[in-house]
C-alpha positions as CSV (number, residue, x, y, z in Angstrom):
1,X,0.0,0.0,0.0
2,X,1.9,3.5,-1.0
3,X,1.0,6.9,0.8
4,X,-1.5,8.1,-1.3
5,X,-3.5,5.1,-0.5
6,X,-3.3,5.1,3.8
7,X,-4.1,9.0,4.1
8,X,-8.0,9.8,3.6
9,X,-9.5,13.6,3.6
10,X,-6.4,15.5,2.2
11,X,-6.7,17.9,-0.3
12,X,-4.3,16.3,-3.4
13,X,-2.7,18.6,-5.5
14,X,-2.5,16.3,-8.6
15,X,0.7,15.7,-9.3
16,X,1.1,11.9,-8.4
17,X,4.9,12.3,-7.1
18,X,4.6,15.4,-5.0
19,X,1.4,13.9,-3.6
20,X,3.3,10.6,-2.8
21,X,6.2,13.0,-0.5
22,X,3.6,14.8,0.9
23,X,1.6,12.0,2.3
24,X,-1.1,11.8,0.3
25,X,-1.6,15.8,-0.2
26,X,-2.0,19.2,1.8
27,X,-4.3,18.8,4.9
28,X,-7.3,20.5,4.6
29,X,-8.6,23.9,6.5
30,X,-4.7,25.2,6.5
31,X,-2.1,27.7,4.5
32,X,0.6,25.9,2.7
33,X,3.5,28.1,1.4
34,X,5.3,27.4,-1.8
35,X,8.1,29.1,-2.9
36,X,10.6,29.7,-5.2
37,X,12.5,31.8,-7.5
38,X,10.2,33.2,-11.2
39,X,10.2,30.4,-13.4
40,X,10.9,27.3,-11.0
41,X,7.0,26.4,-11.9
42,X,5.3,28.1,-8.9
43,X,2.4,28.7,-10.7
44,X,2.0,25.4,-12.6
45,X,1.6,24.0,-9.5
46,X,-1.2,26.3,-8.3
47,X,-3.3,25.8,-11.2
48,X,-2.8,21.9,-10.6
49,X,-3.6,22.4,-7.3
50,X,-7.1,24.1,-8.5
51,X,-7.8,21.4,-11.3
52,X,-7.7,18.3,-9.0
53,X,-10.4,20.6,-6.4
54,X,-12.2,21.2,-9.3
55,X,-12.5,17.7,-11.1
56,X,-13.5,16.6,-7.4
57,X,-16.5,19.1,-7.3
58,X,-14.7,21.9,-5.2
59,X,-15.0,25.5,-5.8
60,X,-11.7,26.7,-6.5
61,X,-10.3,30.5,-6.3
62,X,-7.3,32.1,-7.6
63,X,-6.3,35.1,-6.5
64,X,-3.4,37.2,-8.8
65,X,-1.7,40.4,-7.4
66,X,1.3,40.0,-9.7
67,X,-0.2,38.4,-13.5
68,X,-3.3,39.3,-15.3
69,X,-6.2,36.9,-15.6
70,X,-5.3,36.4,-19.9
71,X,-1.4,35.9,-18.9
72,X,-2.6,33.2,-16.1
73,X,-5.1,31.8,-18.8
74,X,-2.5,31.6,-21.3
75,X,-0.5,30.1,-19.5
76,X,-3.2,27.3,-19.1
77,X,-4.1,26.7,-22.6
78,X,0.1,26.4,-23.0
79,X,-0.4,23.1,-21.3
80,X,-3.9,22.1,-22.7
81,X,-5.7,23.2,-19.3
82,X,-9.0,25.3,-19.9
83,X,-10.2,26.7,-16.9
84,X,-13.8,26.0,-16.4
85,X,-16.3,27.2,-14.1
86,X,-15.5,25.7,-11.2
87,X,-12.2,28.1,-11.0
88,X,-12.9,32.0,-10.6
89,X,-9.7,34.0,-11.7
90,X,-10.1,37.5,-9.4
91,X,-7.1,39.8,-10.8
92,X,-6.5,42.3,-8.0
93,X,-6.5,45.6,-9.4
94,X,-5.3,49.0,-7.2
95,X,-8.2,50.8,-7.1
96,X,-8.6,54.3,-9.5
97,X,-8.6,56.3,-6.6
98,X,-4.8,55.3,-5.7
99,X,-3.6,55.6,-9.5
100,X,-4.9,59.3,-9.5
101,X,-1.6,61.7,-8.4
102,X,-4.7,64.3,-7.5
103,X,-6.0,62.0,-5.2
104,X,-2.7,60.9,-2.9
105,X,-3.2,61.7,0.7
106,X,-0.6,63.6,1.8
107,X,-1.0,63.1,5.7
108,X,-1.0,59.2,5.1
109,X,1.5,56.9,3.3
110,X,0.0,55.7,0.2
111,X,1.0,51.6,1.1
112,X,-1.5,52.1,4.5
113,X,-3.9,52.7,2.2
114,X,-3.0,50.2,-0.3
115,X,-2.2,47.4,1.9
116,X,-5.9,47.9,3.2
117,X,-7.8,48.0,0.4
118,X,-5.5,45.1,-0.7
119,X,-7.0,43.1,1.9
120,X,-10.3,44.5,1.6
121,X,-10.5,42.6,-2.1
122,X,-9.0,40.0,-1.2
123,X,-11.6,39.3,1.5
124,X,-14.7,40.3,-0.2
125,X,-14.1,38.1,-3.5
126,X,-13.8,34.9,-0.8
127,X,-17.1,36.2,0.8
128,X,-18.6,36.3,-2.4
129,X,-17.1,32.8,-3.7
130,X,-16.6,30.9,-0.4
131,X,-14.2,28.5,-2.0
132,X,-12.9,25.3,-0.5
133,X,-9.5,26.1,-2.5
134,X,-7.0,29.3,-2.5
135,X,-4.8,30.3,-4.3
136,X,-2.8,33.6,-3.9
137,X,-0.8,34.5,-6.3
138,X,1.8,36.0,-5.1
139,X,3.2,37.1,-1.7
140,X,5.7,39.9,-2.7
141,X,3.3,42.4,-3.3
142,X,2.1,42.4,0.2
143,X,5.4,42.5,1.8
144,X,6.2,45.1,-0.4
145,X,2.8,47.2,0.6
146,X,3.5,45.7,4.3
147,X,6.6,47.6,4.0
148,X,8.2,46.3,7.4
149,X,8.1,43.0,8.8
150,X,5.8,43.2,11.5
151,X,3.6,44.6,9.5
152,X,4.1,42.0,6.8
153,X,3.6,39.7,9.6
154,X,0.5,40.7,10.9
155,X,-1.3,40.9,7.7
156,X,-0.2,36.8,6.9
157,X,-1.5,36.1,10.5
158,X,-5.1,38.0,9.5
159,X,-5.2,36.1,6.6
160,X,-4.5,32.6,7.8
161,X,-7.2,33.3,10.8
162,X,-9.6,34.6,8.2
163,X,-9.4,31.8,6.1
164,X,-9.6,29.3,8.9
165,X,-12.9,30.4,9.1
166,X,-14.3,28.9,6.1
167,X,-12.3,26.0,6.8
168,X,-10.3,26.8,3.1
169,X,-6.8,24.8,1.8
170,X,-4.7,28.3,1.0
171,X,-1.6,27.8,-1.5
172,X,0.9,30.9,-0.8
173,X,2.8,31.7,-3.9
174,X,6.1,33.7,-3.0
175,X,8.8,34.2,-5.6
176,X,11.9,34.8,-2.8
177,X,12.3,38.1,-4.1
178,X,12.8,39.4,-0.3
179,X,16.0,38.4,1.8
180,X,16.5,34.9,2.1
181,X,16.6,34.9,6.2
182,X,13.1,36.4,6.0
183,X,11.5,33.3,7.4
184,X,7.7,35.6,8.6
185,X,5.6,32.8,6.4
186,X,7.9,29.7,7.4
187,X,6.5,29.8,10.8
188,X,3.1,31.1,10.3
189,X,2.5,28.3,7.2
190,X,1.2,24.7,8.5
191,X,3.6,23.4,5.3
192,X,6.4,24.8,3.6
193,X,7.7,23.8,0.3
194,X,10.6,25.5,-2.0
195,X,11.0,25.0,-5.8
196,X,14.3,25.5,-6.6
197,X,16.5,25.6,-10.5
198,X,19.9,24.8,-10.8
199,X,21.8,25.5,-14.0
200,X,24.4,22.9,-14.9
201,X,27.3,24.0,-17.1
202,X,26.1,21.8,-19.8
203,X,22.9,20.7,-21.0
204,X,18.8,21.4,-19.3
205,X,18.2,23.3,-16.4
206,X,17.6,21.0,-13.5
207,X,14.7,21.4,-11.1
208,X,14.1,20.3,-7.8
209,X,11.7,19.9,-4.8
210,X,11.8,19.9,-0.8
211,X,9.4,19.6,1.4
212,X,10.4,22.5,4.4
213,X,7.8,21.8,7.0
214,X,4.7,19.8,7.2
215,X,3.1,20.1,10.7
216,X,2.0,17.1,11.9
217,X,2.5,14.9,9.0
218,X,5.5,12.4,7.9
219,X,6.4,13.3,4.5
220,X,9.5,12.2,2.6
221,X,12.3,14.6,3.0
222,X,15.1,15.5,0.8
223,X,15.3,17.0,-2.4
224,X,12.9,15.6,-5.4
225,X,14.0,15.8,-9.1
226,X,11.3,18.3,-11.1
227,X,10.5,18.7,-14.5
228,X,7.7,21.0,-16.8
229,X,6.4,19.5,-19.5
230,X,3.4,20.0,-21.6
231,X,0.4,18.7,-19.4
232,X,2.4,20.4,-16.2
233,X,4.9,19.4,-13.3
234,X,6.4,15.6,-12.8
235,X,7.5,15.0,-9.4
236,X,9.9,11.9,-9.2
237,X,10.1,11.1,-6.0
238,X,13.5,10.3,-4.1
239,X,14.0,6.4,-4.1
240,X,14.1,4.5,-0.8
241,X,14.5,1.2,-1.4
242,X,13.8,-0.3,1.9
243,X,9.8,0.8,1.7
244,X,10.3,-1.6,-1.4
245,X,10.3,-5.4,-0.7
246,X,8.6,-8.0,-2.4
247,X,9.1,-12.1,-2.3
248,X,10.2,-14.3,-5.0
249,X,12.2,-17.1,-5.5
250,X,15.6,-17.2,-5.7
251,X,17.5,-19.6,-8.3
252,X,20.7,-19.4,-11.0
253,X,19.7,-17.5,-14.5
254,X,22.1,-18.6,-16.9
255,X,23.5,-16.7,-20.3
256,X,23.3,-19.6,-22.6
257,X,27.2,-20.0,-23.1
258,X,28.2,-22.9,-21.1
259,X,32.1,-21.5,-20.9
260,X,30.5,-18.2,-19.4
261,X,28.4,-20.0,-17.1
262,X,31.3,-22.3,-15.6
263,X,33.0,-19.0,-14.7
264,X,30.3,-17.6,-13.1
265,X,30.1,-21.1,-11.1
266,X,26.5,-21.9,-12.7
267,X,25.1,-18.3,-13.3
268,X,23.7,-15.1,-12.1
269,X,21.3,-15.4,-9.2
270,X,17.5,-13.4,-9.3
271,X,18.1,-10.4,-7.5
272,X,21.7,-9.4,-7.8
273,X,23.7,-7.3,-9.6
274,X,26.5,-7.6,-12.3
275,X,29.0,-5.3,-12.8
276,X,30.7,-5.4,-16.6
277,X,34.5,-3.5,-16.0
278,X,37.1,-3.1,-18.4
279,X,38.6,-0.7,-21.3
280,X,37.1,0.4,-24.2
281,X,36.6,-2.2,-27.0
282,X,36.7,-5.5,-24.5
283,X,32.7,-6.0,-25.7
284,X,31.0,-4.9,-21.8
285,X,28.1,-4.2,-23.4
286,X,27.8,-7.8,-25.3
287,X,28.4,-9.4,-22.3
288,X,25.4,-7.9,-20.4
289,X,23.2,-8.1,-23.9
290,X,23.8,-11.8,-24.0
291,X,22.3,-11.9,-20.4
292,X,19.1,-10.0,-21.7
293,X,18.9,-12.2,-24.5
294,X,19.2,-15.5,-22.5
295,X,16.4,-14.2,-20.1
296,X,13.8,-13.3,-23.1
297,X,14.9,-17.2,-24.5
298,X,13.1,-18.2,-21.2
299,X,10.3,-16.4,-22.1
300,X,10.6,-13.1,-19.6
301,X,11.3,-9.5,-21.1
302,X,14.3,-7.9,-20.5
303,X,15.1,-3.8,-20.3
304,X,18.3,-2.3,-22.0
305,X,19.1,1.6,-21.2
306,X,21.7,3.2,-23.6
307,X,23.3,6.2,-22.0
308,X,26.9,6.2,-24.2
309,X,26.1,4.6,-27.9
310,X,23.2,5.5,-30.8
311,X,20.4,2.9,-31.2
312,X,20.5,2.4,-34.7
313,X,24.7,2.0,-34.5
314,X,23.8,-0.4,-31.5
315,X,21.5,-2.5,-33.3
316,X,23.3,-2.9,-36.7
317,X,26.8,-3.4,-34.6
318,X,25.1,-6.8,-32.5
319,X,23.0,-7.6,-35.5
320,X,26.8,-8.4,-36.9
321,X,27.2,-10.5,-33.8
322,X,23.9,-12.5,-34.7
323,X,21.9,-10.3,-31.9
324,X,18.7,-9.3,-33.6
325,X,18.2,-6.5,-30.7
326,X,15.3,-4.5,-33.2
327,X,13.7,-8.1,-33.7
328,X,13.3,-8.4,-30.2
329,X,12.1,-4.6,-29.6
330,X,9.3,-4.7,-32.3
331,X,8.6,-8.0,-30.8
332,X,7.6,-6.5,-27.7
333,X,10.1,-8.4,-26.2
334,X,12.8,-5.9,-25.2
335,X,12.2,-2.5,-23.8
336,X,15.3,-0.7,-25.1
337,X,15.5,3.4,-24.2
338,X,18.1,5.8,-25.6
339,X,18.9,8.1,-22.6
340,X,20.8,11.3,-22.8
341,X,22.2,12.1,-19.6
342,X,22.2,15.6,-20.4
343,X,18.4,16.1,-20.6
344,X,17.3,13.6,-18.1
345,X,18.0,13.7,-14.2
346,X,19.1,11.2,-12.1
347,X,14.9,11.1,-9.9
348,X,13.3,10.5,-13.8
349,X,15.8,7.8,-14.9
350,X,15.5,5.9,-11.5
351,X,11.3,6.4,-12.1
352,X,11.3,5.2,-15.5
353,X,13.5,1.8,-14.7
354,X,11.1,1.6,-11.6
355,X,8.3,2.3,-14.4
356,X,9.3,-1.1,-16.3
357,X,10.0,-3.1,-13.5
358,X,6.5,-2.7,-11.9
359,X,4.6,-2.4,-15.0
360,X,6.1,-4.6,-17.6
361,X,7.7,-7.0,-15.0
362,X,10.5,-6.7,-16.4
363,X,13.7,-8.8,-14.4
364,X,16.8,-8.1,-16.2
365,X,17.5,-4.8,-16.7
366,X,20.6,-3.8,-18.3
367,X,22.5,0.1,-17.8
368,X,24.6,1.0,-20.1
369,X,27.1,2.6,-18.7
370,X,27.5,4.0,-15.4
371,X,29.7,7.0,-16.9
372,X,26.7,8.1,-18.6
373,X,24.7,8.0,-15.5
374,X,27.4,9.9,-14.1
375,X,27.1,12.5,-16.5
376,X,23.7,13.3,-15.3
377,X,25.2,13.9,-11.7
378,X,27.4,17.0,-10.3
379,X,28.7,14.9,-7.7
380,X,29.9,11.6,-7.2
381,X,28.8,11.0,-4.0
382,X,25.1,11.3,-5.0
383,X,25.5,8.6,-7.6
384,X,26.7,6.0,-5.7
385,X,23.9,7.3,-3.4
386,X,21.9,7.2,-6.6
387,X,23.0,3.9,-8.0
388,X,23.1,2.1,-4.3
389,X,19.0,3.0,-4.1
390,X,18.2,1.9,-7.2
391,X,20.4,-1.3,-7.0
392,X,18.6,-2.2,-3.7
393,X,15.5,-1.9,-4.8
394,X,16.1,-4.0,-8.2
395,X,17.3,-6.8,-6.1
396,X,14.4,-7.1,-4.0
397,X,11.9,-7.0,-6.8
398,X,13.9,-10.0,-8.0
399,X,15.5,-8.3,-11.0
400,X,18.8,-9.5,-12.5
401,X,20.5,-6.0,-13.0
402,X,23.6,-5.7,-15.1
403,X,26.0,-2.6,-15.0
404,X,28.9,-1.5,-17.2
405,X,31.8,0.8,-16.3
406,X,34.3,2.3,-19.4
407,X,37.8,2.3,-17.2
408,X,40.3,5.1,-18.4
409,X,42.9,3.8,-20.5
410,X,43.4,0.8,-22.7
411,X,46.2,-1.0,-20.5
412,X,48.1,-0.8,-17.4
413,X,47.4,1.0,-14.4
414,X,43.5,1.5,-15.5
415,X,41.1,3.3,-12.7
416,X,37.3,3.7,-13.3
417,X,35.9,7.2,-13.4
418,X,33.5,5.7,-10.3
419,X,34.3,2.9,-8.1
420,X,30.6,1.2,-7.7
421,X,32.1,-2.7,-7.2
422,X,31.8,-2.6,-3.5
423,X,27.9,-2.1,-4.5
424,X,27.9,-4.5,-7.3
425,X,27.4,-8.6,-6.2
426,X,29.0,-9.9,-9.1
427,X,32.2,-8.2,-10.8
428,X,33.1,-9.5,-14.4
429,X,36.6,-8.1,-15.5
430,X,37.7,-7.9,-19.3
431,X,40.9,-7.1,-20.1
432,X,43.2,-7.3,-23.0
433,X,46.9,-9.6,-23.5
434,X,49.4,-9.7,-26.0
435,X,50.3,-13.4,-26.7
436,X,52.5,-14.6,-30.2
437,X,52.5,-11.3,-31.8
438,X,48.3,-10.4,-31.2
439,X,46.4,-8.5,-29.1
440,X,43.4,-11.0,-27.6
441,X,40.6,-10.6,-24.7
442,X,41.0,-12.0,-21.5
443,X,37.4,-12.9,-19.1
444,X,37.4,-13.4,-15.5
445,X,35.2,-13.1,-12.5
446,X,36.9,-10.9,-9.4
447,X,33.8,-11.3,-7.0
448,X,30.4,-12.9,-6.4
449,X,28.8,-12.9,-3.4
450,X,25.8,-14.9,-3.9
451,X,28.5,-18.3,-4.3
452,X,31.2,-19.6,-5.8
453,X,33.0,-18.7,-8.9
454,X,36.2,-20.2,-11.1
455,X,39.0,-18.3,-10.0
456,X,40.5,-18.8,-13.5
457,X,41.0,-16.7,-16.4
458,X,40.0,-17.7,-20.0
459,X,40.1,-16.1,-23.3
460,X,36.9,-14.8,-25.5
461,X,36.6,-13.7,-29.0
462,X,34.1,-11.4,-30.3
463,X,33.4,-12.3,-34.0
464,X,30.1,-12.8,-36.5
465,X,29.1,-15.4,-34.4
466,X,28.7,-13.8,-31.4
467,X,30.6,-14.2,-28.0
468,X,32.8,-17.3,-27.4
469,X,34.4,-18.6,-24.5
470,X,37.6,-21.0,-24.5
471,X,38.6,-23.0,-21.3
472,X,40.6,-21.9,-18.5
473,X,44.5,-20.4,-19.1
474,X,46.4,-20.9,-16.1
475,X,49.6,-19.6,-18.2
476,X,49.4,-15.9,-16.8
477,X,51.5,-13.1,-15.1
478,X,51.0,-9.8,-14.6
479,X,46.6,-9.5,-14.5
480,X,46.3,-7.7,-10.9
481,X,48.7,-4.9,-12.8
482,X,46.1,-4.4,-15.5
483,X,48.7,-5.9,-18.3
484,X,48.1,-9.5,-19.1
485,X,50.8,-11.6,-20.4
486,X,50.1,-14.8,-21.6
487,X,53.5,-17.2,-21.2
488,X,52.3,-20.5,-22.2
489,X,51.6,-22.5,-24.8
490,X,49.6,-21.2,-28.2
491,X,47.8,-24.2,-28.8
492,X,45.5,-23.8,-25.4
493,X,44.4,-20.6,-27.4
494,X,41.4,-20.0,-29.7
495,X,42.3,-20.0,-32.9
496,X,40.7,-17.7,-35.3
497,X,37.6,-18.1,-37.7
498,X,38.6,-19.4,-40.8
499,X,36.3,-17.8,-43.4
């Protein structure tokens, strides 16, 4: 059972993910603040707000001090919203009287009378309306009429007791124009929450939500990836994986090449994780393909996520190796999504693997690669943060999740751009040698948790026919330096294809 499902009388906003951190929604009868710099989607969320009170037979108010009713209607029809009747737009105009220089009162400051008649309107179009829902559109004129804080103060307090009255849900829109340690509306708001932008040096803007306050209620803290599309704000909620947990039976998935499955000491268990490592060229993305493949053999569907390599050069280079990957797609066998880390954050990729997991029940999923995941993060601490969540939660849906990680360099002293094997259960190493004259590939397995493994190393090829596998090579110095050298014998070798 999620949140939105335990929590009965709130007023949802409509937006499944912020509804899911806050609980199930905004209780009802109390002032919520929301704020955040122009353009962080302040708004969007207000006229979400009103939609959902409206679809469920409230009357719905929105107030505007800052935006004209045809801007705020505009900006509606921008996402394919059409304000019915159930929503009354009131645009607060200054009255003629305090436009007219003739008519200033020179013994009074202008705001006193402003700020009053402000409030005045305000009032009398909730009389007349007596709406369920609020919205006010947006705090910086008041403080600016208010002119000092206790004044400011005093006139939030009148309206958060007047509206308790009517027993009305009240959205606060403030756009932080006034210093950031003003905090006059934190304390008098039952919830808080802030809207914030970030601009990376390359690529999308990046938006985010956190929930400040919420008297009374457990909501999900920490920041929540954002994004505006048409149709309004997606909220991807943070991923915790232990409020995940589901039962299934374990057992050994296997990759359909015996040689590969020897080294792996019978297979990949359900709900684990594989990481791929090597350099550039060693095939880390074949090797977790031919897992994907094996699985929809079995008759399950399998996910593949392309951060680093084009679809249609990714499809005509395996359909080389005998890997009809568009076959499988059109089959409705294989879910395969081209991501650009640049575009996407870190909260909607997590969501849309979660998506297909639940949905499709999917159980192998394949991410390729971990450096174009990292691309979509500032830091490196928040993607193992990232990648540990999302790992968690894979295993204990029962999903088979396979990882790759590009390591700088082609030989030598080679050091991934993230360490994630501590988080992985299985770690496949590929790595190249030089024996008689040729450069070859080298296989082995450097850690499994979920059981034994061959501690041996043995050679692959990559070639029309797909991935092959030869026995064991115990002929080998120098692998723990990232160079190995092959000293035996060539006939243990594979030899190559003959045409």
């Amino acid at each position: 059972m999620n949140s939105l499902e335990k929590v009965e009388g709130r007023a949802k906003i409509g937006i499944w993910g912020l509804d899911d951190i806050l609980s199930g929604g905004l209780s009802r009868g109390h002032l919520f603040l929301v704020e955040g710099a122009p353009g962080t989607g302040k708004t969007t969320i207000a006229l979400q707000f009103l939609m959902e009170g409206a679809r469920a037979g409230e009357k719905c108010l929105y107030i505007t001090l800052s935006e004209t009713e045809r801007e705020l209607r505009d900006g509606a029809a921008s996402h394919g919203w059409v304000l019915g009747d159930e929503i009354e737009v009131f645009e607060l105009l200054p009255p003629e009287s305090l436009l007219d220089s003739e008519q200033q009162q020179s013994l009074l400051y202008s705001s006193d009378l402003e700020l009053g008649e402000t409030t005045k309107q305000i009032f009398e179009a909730v009389e007349r309306t007596k709406p369920n829902r609020v919205v006010l559109d947006s705090l910086s004129e008041i403080r600016l009429l208010a002119q000092s804080s206790l004044r400011y103060r005093r006139q939030i307090l009148a309206i958060k007791h007047y509206f308790a009255k009517f027993n009305t849900t009240v959205m606060l829109l403030d756009d932080l124009t006034a210093e950031l340690a003003d905090k006059t509306v934190h304390s008098v708001a039952h919830g808080v929450l802030r809207l914030e932008e970030l601009a990376p040096s390359y690529g999308a803007e990046r938006r985010r939500v956190r929930i400040i306050k919420y008297r009374g209620v457990k909501f999900r803290g920490g920041y929540h990836d954002v994004t505006i599309t048409t149709g309004g704000l997606n909220v991807f909620p943070r991923l915790v994986a232990s409020e995940h947990r589901t039962e299934f039976t374990r057992g050994r998935l296997t990759s359909g090449i015996a040689e590969l499955d020897q080294l792996l000491g019978g297979g990949i268990d359900k709900g684990s994780s594989t990481l791929v490592l090597g350099p550039a060229g060693t095939g880390k993305s074949l090797v977790s393909i031919v897992f994907a493949v094996a699985a929809i053999a079995r008759g399950e569907k399998a996910a593949l996520f392309v951060f680093d390599e084009e679809l249609g050069l990714l499809f005509s280079r395996m359909k080389g190796l005998g890997i009809d990957l568009e076959g499988l797609r059109h089959a409705g066998k294989l879910f395969v999504e081209q991501v650009d880390a640049a575009e996407l954050s870190p909260g909607e990729f997590a969501h849309r693997v979660r998506s297909r997991v639940d949905d499709d029940a999917i159980k192998t999923v394949v991410i390729d690669s971990l450096n174009g995941y990292q691309a979509a993060m500032p830091e490196e601490n928040s993607l193992i943060l990232h990648v540990h969540e999302l790992l968690q939660y894979l295993n204990r849906q029962g999903a088979a999740t396979f990882m790759t990680v590009a390591q700088h360099g082609l030989v030598g002293d080679m050091k991934a751009p993230v360490d994630v094997t501590y988080l992985a259960d299985t770690v496949i190493l590929l790595r190249y040698f030089e024996a008689v004259g040729s450069v070859r590939r080298a296989i082995s397995i450097i850690k499994k948790r979920t059981g034994a493994h061959e501690s041996t190393i043995r050679e692959y090829r990559i070639d029309n026919r797909g991935l092959t596998i030869g026995a064991p090579l115990v002929e080998f110095q120098g692998v723990l330096r990232g160079v190995p050298l092959y000293v035996g014998p060539n006939n243990p070798l594979l030899e190559e294809q003959r045409q």
